[in-house]
N, C-alpha and C positions, 0 to 999 in steps of 0.2 A: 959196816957202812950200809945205812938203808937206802936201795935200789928202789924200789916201788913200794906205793901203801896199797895195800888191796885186801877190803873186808869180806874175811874168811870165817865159817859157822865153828862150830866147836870140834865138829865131827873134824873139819880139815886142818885144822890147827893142832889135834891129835897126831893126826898123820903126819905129819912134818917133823916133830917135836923129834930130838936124839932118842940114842939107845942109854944115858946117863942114867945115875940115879936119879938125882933132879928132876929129869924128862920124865922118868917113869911115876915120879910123886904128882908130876903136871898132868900128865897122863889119867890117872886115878881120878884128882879131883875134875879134871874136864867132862870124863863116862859118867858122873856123878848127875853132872849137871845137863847132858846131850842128850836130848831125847830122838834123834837119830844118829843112823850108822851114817858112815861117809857116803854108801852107794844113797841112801835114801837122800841125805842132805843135798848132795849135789842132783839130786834128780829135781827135787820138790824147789831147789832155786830154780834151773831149768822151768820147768811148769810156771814159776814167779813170771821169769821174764819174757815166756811166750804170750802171759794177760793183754799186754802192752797197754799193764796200766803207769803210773807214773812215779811209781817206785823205783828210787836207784836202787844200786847194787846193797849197799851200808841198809836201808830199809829190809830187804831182801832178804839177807843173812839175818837180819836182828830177828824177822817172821819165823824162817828155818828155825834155829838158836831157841827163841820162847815160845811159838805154837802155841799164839792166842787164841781162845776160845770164841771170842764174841767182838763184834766193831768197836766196841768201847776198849778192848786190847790191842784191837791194830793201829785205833788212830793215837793210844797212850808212847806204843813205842815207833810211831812214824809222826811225831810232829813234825818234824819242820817238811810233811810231805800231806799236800789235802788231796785227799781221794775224795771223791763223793760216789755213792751208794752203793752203786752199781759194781767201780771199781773194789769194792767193799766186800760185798758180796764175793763177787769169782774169786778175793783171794782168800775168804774165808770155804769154799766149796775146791779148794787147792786143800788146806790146811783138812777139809775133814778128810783125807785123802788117805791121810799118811796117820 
């Protein structure tokens, strides 16, 4: 039964995942694709939502997750959220962080 939805980077959905074989197959293909560790993931959301820009959580983690290079990456995977410039900015100067 699902208790709560709550969007998680790849790095923490790692962590969760069983000791299965399965899990461990989930496992592999996730490292593949994370380009941080869970201490970084969760730090660099942290740093998201200290911006207080107008990025939910779901935004947040997608940034974490794909570490867009440039505004034309943040605004592809934040539609349905309009930052303008500024907000833009500091989270791309978060992003060159890490």
């Amino acid at each position: 039964m699902i208790k709560d939805l709550k969007p998680l980077t790849m790095a923490e959905v790692a962590e969760l995942v069983d000791k299965t074989e399965k899990a461990e197959k989930a496992k592999v293909f996730i490292k593949k694709f994370a380009k941080l560790n869970l201490e970084e993931s969760k730090k660099m959301k942290k740093d998201l939502q200290e911006l207080g820009t107008k990025l939910n959580e779901e935004g947040m983690v997608k940034i974490v997750d794909f570490m867009p290079e440039d505004a034309e990456g943040i605004i592809k995977i934040t539609p349905d959220t309009s930052l303008d410039q500024d907000e833009i900015n500091k989270i791309l100067e978060v992003i060159k962080k890490y």
